[in-house]
C-alpha positions as CSV (number, residue, x, y, z in Angstrom):
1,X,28.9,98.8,-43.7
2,X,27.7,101.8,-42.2
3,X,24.5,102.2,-40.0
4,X,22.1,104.9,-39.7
5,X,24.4,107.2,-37.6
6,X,20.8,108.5,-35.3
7,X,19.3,105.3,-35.3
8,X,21.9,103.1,-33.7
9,X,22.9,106.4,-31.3
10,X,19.8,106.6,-30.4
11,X,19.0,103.0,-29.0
12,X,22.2,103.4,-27.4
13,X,21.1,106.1,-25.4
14,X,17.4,105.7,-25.1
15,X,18.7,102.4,-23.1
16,X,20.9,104.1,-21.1
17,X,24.1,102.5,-22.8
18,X,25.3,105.8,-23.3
19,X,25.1,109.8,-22.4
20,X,23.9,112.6,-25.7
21,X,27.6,113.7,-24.3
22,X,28.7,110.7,-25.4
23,X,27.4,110.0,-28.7
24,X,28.4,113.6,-29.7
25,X,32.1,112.8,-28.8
26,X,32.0,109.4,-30.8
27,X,29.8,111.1,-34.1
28,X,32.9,113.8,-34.6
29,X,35.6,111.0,-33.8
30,X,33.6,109.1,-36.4
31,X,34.0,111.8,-39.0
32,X,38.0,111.7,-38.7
33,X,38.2,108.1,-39.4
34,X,36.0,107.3,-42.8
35,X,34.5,104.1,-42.7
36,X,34.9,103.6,-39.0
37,X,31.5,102.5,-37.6
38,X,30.0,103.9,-34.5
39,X,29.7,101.0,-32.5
40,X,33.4,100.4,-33.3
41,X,34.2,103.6,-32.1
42,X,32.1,103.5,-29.1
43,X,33.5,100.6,-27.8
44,X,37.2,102.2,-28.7
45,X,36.1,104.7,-26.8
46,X,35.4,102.7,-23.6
47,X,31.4,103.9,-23.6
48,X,30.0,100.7,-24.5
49,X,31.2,96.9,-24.5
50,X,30.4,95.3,-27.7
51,X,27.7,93.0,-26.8
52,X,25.7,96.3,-25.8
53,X,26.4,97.6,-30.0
54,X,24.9,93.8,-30.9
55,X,21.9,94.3,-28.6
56,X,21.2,98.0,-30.1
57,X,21.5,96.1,-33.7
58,X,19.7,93.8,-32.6
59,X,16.9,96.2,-31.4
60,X,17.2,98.0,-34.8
61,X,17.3,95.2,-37.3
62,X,14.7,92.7,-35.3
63,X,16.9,90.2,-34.5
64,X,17.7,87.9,-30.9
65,X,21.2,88.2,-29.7
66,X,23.5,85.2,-28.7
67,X,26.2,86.0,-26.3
68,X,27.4,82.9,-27.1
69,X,27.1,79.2,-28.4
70,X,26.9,75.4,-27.0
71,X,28.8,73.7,-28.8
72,X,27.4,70.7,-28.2
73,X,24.1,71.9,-29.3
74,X,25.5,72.7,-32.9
75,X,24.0,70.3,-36.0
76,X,27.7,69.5,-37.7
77,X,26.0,67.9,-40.7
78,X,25.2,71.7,-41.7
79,X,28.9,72.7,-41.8
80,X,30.0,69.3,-44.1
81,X,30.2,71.2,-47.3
82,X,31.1,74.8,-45.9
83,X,34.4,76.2,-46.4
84,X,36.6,77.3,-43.4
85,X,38.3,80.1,-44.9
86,X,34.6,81.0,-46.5
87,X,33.1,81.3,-43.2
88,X,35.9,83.0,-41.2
89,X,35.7,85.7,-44.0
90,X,32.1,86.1,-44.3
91,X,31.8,85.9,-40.1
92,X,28.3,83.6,-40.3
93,X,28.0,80.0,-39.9
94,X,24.7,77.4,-39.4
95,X,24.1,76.0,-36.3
96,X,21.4,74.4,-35.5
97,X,18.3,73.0,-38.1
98,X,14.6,73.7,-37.1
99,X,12.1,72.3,-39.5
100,X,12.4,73.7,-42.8
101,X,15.0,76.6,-41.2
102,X,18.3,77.0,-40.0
103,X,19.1,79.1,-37.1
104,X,22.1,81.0,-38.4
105,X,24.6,83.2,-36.6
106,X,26.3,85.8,-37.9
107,X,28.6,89.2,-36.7
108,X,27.1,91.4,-39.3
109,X,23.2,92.1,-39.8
110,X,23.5,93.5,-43.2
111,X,25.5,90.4,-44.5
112,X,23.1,89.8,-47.1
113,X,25.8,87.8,-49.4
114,X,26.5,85.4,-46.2
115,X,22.7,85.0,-45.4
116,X,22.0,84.0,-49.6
117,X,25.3,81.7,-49.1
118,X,23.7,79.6,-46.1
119,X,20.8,79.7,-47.9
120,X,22.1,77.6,-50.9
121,X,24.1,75.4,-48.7
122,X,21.4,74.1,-46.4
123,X,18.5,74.5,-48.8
124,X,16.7,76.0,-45.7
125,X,15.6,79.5,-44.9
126,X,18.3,80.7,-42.7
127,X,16.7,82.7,-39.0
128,X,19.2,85.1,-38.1
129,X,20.8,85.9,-35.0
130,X,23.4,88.2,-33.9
131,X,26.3,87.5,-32.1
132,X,29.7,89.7,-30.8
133,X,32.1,88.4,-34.1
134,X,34.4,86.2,-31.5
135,X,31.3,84.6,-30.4
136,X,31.0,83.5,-34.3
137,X,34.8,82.8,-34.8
138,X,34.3,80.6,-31.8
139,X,31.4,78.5,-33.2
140,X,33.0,78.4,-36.3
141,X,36.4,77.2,-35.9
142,X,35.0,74.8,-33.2
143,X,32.5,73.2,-35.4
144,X,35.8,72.7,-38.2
145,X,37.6,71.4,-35.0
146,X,35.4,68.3,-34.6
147,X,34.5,67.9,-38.0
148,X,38.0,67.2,-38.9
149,X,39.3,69.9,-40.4
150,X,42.9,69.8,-40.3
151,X,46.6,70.5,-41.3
152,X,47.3,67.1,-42.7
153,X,44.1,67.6,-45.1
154,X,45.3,71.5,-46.0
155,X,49.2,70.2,-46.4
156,X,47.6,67.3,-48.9
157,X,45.6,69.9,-51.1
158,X,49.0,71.5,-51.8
159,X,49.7,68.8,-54.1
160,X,47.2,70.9,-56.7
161,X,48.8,73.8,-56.3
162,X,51.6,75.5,-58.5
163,X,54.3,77.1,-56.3
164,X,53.2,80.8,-56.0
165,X,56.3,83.9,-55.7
166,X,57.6,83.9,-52.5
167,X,57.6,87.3,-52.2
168,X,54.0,87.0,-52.9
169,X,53.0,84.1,-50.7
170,X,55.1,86.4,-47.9
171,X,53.3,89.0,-46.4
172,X,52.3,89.6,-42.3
173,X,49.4,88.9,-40.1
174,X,47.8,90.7,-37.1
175,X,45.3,88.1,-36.2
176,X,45.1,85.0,-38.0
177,X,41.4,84.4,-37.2
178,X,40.5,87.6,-38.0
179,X,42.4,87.5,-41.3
180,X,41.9,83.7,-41.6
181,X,43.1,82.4,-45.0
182,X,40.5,83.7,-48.0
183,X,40.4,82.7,-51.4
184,X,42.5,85.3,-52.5
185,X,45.2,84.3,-50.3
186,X,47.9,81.6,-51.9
187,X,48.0,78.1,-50.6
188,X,51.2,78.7,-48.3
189,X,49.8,81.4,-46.4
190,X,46.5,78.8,-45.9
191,X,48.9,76.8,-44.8
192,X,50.9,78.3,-42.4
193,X,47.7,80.1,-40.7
194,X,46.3,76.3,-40.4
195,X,49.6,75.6,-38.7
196,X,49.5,77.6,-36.3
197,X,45.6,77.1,-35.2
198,X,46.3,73.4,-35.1
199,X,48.9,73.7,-33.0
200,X,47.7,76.2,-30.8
201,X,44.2,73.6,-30.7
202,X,46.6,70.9,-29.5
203,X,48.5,72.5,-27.0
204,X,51.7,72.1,-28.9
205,X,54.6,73.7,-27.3
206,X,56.8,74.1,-30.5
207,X,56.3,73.3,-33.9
208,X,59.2,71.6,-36.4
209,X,59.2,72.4,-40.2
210,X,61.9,70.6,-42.0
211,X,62.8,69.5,-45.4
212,X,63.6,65.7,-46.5
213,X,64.7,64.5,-49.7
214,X,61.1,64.5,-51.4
215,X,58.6,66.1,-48.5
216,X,58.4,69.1,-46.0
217,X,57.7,67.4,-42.4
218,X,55.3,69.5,-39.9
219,X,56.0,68.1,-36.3
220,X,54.3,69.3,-33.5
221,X,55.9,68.6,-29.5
222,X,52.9,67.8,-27.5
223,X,53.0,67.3,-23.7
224,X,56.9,67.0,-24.5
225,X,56.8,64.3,-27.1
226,X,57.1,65.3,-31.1
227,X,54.6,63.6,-33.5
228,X,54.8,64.5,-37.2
229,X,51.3,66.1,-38.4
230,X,51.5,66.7,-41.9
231,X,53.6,67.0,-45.0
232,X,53.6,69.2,-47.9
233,X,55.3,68.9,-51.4
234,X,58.8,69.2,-51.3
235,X,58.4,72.1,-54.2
236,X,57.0,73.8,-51.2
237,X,59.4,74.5,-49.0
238,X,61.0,77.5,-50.2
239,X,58.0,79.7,-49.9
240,X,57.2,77.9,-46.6
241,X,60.4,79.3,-45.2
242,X,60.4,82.5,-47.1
243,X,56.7,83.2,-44.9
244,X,58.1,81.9,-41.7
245,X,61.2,84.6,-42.1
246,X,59.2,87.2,-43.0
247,X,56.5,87.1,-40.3
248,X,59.5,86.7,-38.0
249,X,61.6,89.7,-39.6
250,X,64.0,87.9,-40.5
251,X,66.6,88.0,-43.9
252,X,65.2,85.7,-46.8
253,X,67.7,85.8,-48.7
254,X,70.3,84.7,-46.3
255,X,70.0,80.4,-46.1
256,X,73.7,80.0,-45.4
257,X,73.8,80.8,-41.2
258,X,70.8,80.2,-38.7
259,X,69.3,83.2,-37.8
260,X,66.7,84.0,-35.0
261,X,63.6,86.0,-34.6
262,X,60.4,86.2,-33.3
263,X,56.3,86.4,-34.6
264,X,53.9,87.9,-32.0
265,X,50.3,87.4,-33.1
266,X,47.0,86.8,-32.0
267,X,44.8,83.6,-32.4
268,X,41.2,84.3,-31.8
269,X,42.0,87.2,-29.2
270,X,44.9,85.5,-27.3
271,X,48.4,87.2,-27.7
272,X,50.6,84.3,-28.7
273,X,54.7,85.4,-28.8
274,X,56.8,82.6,-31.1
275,X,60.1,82.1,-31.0
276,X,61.8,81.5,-34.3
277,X,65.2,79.9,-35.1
278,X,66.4,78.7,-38.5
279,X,69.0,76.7,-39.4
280,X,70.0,75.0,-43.0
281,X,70.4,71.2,-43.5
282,X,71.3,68.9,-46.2
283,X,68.0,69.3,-47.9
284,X,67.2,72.6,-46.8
285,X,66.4,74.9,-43.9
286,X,64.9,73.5,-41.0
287,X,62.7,75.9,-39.0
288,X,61.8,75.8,-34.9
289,X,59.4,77.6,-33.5
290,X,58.4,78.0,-29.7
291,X,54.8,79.1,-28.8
292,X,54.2,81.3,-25.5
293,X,50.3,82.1,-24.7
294,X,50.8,85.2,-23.3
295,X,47.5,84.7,-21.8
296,X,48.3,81.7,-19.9
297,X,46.9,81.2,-16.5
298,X,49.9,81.8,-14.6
299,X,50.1,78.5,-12.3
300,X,50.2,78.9,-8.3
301,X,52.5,76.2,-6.3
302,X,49.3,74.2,-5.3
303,X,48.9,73.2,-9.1
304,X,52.1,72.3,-9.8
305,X,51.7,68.4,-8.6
306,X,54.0,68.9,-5.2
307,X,53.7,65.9,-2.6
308,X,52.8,67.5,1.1
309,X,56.5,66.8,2.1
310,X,57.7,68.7,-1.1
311,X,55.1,71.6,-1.0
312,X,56.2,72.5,2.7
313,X,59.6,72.5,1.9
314,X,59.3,74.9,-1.2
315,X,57.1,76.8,0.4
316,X,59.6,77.1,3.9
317,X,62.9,77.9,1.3
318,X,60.8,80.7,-0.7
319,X,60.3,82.5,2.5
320,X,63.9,83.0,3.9
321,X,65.2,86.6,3.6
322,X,67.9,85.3,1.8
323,X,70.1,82.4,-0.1
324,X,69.6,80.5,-3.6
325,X,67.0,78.1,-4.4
326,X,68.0,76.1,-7.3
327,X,65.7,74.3,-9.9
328,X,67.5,71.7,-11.8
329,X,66.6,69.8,-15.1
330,X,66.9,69.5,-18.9
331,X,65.6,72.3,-21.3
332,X,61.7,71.7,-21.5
333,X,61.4,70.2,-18.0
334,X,59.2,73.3,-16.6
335,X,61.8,74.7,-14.5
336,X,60.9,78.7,-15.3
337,X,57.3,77.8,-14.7
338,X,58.3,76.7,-11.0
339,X,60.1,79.7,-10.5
340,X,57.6,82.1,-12.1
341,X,55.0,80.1,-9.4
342,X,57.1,81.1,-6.9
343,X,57.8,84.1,-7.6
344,X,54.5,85.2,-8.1
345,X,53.5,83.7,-4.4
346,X,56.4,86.1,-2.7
347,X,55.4,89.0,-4.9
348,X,53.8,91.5,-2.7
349,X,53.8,95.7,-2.5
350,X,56.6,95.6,0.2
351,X,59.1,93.2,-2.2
352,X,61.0,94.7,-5.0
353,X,61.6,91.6,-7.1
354,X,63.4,91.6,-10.2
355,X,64.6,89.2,-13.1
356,X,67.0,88.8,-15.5
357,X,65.3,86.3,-18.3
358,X,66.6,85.2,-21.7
359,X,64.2,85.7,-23.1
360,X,61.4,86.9,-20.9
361,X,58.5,84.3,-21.6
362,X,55.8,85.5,-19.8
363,X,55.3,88.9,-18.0
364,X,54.5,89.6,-14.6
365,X,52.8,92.4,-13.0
366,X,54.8,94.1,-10.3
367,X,57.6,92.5,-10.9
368,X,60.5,94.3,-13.1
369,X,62.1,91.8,-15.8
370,X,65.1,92.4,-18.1
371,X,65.5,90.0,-21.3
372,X,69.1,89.3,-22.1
373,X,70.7,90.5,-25.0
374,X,74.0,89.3,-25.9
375,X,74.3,90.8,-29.2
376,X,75.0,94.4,-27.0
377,X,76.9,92.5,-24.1
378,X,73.8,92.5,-21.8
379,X,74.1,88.9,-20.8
380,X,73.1,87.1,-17.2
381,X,76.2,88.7,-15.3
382,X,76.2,92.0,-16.5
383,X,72.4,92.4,-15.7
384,X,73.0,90.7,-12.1
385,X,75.7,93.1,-11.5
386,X,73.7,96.3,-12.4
387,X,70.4,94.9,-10.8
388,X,72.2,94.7,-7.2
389,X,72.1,98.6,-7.0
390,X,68.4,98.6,-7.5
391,X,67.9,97.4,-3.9
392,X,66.5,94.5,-4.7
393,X,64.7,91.8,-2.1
394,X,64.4,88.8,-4.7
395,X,66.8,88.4,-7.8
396,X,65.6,85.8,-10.3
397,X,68.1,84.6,-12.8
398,X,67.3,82.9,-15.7
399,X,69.9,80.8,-15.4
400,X,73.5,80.4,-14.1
401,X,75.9,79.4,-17.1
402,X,79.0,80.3,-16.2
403,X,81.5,81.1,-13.3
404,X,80.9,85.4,-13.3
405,X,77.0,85.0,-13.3
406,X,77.5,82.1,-10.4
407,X,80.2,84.1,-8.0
408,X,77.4,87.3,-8.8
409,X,74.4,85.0,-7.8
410,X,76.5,83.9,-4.7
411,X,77.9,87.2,-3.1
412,X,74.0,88.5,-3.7
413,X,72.8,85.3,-1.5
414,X,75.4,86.2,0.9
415,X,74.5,90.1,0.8
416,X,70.7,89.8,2.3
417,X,68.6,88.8,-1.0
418,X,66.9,85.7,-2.0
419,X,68.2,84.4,-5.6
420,X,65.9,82.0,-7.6
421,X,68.1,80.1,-11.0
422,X,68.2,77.4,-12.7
423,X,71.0,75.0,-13.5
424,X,71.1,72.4,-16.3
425,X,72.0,69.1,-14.3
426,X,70.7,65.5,-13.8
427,X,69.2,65.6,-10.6
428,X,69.8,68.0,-7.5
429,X,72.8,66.4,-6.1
430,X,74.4,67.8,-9.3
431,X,73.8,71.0,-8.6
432,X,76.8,71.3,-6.1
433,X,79.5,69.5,-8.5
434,X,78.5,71.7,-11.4
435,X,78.9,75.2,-9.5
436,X,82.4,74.1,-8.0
437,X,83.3,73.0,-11.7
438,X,82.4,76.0,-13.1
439,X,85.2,77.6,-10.3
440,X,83.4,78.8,-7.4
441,X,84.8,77.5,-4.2
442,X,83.1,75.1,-2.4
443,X,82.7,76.9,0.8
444,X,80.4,79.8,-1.2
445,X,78.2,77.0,-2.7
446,X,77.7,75.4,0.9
447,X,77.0,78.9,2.8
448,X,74.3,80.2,-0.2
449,X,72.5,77.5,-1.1
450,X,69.1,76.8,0.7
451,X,67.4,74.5,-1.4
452,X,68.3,72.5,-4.8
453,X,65.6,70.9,-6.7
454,X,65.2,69.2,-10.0
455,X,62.2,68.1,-11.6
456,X,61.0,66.8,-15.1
457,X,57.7,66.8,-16.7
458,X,55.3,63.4,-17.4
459,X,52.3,63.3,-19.1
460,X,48.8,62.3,-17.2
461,X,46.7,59.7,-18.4
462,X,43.5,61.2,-20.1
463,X,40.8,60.6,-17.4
464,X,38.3,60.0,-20.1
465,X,39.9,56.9,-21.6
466,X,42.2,55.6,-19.3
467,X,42.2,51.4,-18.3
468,X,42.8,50.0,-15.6
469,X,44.4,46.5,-15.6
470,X,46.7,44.0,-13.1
471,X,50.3,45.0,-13.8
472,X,52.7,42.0,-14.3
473,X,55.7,40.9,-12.1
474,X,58.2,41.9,-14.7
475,X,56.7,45.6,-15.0
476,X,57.1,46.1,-11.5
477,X,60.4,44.9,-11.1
478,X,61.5,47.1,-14.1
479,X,60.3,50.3,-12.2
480,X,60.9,49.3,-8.6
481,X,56.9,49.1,-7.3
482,X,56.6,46.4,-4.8
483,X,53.1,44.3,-5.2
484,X,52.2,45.6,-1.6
485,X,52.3,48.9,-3.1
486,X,50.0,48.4,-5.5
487,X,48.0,45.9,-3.6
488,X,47.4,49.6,-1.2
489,X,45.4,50.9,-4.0
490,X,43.4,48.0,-5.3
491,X,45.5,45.8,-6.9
492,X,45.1,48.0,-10.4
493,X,47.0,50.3,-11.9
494,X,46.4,52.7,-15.0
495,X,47.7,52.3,-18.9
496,X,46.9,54.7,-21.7
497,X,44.1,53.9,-24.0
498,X,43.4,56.4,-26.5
499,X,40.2,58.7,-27.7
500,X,39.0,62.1,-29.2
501,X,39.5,64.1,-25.9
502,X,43.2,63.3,-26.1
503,X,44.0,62.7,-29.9
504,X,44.3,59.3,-29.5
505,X,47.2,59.7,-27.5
506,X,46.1,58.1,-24.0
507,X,47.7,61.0,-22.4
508,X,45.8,64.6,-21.4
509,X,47.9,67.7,-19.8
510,X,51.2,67.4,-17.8
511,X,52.4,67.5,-14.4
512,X,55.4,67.5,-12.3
513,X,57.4,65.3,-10.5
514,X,60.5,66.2,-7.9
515,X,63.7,65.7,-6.0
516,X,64.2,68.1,-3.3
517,X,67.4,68.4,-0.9
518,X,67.0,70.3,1.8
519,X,70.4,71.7,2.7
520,X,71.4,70.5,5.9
521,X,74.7,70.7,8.3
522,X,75.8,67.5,6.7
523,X,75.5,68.2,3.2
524,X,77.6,71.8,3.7
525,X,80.4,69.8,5.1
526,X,80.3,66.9,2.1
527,X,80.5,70.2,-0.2
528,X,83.0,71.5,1.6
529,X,85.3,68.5,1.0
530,X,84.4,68.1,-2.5
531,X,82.2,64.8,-2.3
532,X,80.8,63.6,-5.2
533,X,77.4,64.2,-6.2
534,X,76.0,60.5,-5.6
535,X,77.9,60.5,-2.0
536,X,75.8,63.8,-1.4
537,X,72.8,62.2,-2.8
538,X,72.9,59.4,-0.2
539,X,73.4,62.0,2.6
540,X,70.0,63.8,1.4
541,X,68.2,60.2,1.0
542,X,68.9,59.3,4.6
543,X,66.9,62.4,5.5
544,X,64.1,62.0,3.5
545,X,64.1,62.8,0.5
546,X,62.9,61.2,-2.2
547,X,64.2,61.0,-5.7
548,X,62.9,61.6,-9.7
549,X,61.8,58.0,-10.3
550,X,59.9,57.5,-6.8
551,X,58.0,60.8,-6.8
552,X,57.0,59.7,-10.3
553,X,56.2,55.9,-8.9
554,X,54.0,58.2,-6.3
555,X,51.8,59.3,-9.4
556,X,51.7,56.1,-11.5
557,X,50.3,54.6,-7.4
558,X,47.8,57.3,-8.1
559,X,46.8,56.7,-11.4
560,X,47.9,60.0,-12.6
561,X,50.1,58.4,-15.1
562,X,52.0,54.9,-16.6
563,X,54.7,53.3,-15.8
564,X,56.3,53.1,-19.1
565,X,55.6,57.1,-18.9
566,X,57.5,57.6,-15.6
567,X,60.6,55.0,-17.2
568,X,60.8,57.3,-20.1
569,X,61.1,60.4,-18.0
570,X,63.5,58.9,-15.2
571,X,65.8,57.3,-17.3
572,X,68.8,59.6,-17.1
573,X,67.6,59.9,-13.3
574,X,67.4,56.0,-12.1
575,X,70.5,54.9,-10.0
């Protein structure tokens, strides 16, 4: 669509949005790119934001503008029989009825094919108003949202469907909601666009795709437990894999070896990075993928869910000039988000801070990061080794796998900088045994190390839906909560329930629990003679600190979470 080049410029600048300079500059940068509009170019320009170009078309075309929408405020029973990929295309959607008309939004005033659409569907006169297009996308995809449009429905429909090419079916996408699946895209790439909004709706951390005998199994893993969403015709898989590869750049035609890659797109403005890793099976390649926001709210200490006790000493070990603080804990138990948390406290102008990440999930300003790449012999020790003659303050490794990247970490402790890594053990005792199995000597371990720390992640009740109820004898006993305990807080405690807010799950969000030790005289000269990791575990109880499963009892005493929640967690932890 193309506006009247003097009208539009001219509201701009009769209402001060922009300079005659200005206009000029975007009219000839206009005339190299055909079809390029002038508010688009305006605002690529940096002259104007866009919701100034919707108020100028709005002062040119008559209409009010909408910065945005309440959801709550939308009439859903206008939407019932409207499309998804229909409105996402066309940008305009109903939202609320007034009489014998139907307040309408829309991105684009001279959509007169949207506007006669609406008007069939409603059977009401539709009143326009004009919104910035993400405004729109957002009313859009969060009416579908609560009427119920989903993945299981979508993978259902495929049933229909013939099984288009591959190569076809196969092709890449900048923004899904931008390009959201039209009618003249197959079913598979529908699919696999719906895929990734669901899971991006649900907070999913990674999404499974794998083949059975007669089906093709979506599972999502939500706050850390997988749940199976939808399945698709077995005929399907194929071109389901063929369009994961080839978003991911990876070879179709190979099925034989796993292979790994990664997707970077963006879901209604918000870069999402995905890592991909394939892998055949009996019945077919299975396909994993991890989701990173990139826009993530990167999470300060005091969010994390630290006691007082443990939030003074993380906060006290983060602040010597030097040493290792290690996080402990299994893969998915949030141990780079602690470390980017602390990091991102200690970052300041006078700190040069650098990591060493495989891969780099989420990028922080100020702070140099290297992602490891093994396929070139860049791996943990070799970019330790060359990072010590940047003059660094703070190393951050992403984690210490063998003896050369351990003995590295160490002689940098012992050399004036602070070393942040991560270890995959039990609990933090462990930490100690592991490094002097991997072959450093014990005496290194108990000079560098400050602070050793493990932590896994358990869901929170959702607050909207939550019960409370008298807990038994025998599910006391089973976690170790003593009925004084819960007599302190009432006599109640909390058990999941289920709802819409939490999709019937009876949990909402995750937090944290921990087991610090605090390296101390005593538990240098138990390394030092090569005690086992329970023996230094006692030492560290006897001054203090508390373990995995009572942090957790802690939260469940606070009605942040369930006991059967913390038991599944702790299990591998309890003594």
């Amino acid at each position: 669509m193309l506006f009247g080049r003097s009208r539009i410029g001219e509201i701009l600048v009769s209402h001060g949005f922009i300079t005659n300079e200005q206009l000029n500059e975007a009219l000839v940068a206009q005339d190299a790119e055909p079809g390029k509009r002038l508010g688009e170019k305006l605002v690529e320009l940096k002259y104007v934001k866009e919701i100034d170009v919707v108020r100028a078309l709005g002062l040119q075309f008559g209409m009010e503008v909408y910065e945005s929408f309440d959801l709550e405020q939308a009439d859903m029973s206008l939407s019932k029989d409207y499309n998804y990929s229909v409105a996402m295309k066309a940008q305009i959607m109903p939202y609320q009825k007034r009489g014998d008309f139907v307040l309408t939004a829309l991105a684009d005033p001279l959509n007169l094919e949207g506007v006669d659409y609406i008007r069939v569907l409603t059977g009401c006169e539709p009143i326009l108003v004009l919104a910035p297009a993400a405004a729109v996308k957002n009313l859009i995809t969060g009416i579908f949202d609560k009427l119920g449009t989903d993945l299981g429905q979508m993978a259902d429909d495929l049933e229909s469907q013939k099984p288009a090419d591959e190569e076809e079916e196969a092709e890449k996408i900048e923004d899904i909601l931008n390009r959201a699946a039209s009618d003249d895209e197959g079913p598979i790439i529908q699919l696999m666009n719906m895929v990734f909004q669901q899971s991006m709706r649900e907070h999913a951390s990674d999404i499974h795709i794998e083949a059975s005998e007669e089906n093709v199994i979506f599972r999502f893993r939500v706050d850390g437990v997988l749940k199976e969403v939808a399945r698709a015709p077995k005929r399907f898989h194929s071109a389901i894999i063929v369009r994961v590869k080839i978003m991911a750049n990876l070879n179709i035609a190979e099925k034989r070896v796993p292979q790994d890659g990664r997707i970077r797109f963006k879901i209604a403005g918000r870069d999402i990075d995905v890592r991909v890793a394939t892998a055949p099976a009996v019945h077919g390649e299975r396909v994993t993928m991890r989701l990173l926001d990139q826009q993530a709210i990167l999470r300060d200490l005091k969010d994390l869910g630290f006691n007082e006790r443990h939030y003074h000493v993380i906060t006290h070990a983060i602040a010597q000039p030097h040493g290792i603080v290690l996080v402990t804990g299994p893969t998915g138990s949030g141990k780079s988000t602690t470390l980017y948390a602390c990091l991102n406290r200690i970052n300041t102008p006078d700190k040069n801070i650098l990591t060493v990440e495989d891969p780099v999930e989420y990028q922080l300003p100020g702070i140099s990061q290297m992602p490891v790449n093994a396929k070139i012999g860049l791996t943990f020790a070799s970019g330790l080794r060359s990072y010590l003659r940047h003059d660094p303050d703070v190393i951050m490794v992403g984690e210490i796998r063998d003896q050369e990247t351990a003995e590295i970490a160490i002689q940098a402790a012992l050399t004036g900088h602070l070393v942040f890594s991560t270890l995959h053990t039990n609990d933090a005792a462990g930490a100690f045994t592991r490094l002097i199995d991997m072959g450093v000597e014990p005496f290194l371990v108990s000079s560098s190390l400050e602070l050793s720390m493990a932590q896994r992640l358990i869901r929170c009740l959702c607050p909207f839906c939550r019960q409370p109820y008298v807990p038994s004898a025998e599910e006391l006993a089973e976690i170790g909560i003593t009925q004084a305990q819960v007599d302190s807080v009432g006599g109640l405690l909390y058990k999941p329930c289920g709802c819409k807010e939490c999709n019937n799950s009876g949990y909402k969000g995750r937090t944290a629990i921990y087991e610090m030790m605090v390296i101390n005289d005593a538990i240098r000269r138990l390394v030092m003679q090569r005690a086992d990791a329970s023996t230094i575990k006692n030492e560290a109880v006897k001054n203090g600190m508390t373990n995995l499963r009572e942090d957790g009892i802690a939260k469940v005493l606070e009605g942040k979470s369930s006991i059967p929640e913390v038991l599944r967690v702790t299990q591998d932890t309890a003594d």
